[in-house]
N, C-alpha and C positions, 0 to 999 in steps of 0.2 A: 532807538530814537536818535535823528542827527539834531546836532547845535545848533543849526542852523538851515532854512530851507535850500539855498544853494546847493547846497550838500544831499539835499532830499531831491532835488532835481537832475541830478549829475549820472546820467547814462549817458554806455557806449552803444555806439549803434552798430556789432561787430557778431555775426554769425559764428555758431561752434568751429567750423572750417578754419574763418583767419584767425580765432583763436590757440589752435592746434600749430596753425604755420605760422605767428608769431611772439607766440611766450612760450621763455622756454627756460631753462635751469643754463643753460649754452650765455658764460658772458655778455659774446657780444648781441646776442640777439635781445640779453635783457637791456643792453645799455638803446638799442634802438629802439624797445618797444619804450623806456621809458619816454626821449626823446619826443616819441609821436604826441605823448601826451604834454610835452610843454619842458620835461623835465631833463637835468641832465644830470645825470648819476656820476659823472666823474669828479663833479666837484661834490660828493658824499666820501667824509675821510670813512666809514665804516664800509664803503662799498669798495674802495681803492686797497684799502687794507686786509678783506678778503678774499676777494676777487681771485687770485691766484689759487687759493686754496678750494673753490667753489670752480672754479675751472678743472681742476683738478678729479674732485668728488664727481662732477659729474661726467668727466671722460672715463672714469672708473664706471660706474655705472653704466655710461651706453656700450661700452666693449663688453660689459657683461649681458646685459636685458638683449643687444641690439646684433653682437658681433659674435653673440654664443661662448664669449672668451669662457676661459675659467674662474670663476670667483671663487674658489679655493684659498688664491692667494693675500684677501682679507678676511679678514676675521668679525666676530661680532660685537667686538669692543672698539675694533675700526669704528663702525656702522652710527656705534654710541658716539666715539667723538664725533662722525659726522655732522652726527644729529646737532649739537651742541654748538658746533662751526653754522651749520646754516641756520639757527635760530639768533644765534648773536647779528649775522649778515640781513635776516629781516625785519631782524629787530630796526639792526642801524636806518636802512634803506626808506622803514616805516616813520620813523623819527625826523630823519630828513624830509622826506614829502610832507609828513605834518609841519615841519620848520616852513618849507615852500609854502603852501596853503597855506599859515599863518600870514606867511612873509606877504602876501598876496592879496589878501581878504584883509589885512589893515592898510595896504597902497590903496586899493577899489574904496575903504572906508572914508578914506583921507580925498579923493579924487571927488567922492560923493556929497561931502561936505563942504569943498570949496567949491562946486560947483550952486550949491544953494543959495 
C-alpha cells in the first residue's frame, strides 16, 4: 500500500526494450538513467563511495557471462562479499531517492498551501 496516492499514480511509460538499453549495473548508465528521472546520483555520498567498487563487480561479471573469460579466477566468497558491497550501494541509492521525494513532496506541500 503507498502513503500517499502520488506515489499510487507514479508510472513509467517505458517498454521492456528501453528497459533492457537503459538500466544497467554499468555506472555511468545508472547515473543517466537516474538523471532522466529528475535525479542526480552524484550528490548520493553512498553512491560516490561505491561506485568504483560496483564498476568494478560488474566488469568482472560481463567479461565472464559476456566475453566467455574465465571465472576461475574469483571465488565464492568473492561472489559473497559482492553480494554485501551491492546491497549496502542500494541500500544508500534507496535512502537518497526517499531523502529526494521527501525533500520534494514537502516543497509541493509548502507551495500548496501558500497558494490557498
Amino acid at each position: 500500500k503507498y502513503e500517499d496516492e502520488a506515489a499510487a499514480e507514479f508510472a513509467l511509460q517505458i517498454d521492456s526494450s528501453e528497459v533492457d538499453d537503459r538500466l544497467s549495473g554499468n555506472v555511468g548508465r545508472t547515473i543517466a538513467a537516474f538523471r532522466r528521472c529528475g535525479l542526480t546520483l552524484e550528490n548520493c555520498v553512498d553512491f560516490n563511495k561505491r561506485k568504483a567498487q560496483i564498476g568494478a563487480i560488474v566488469s568482472k561479471r560481463n567479461d565472464a557471462v559476456h566475453h566467455s573469460d574465465d571465472s576461475s579466477d574469483f571465488t565464492f566468497s568473492d561472489v559473497i562479499g559482492w553480494i554485501a558491497v551491492v546491497k549496502e550501494y542500494i541500500l544508500g541509492i534507496s535512502q537518497y531517492v526517499q531523502g529526494e521525494r521527501a525533500f520534494h513532496m514537502s516543497r509541493l506541500q509548502l507551495l500548496q498551501s501558500h497558494s490557498n
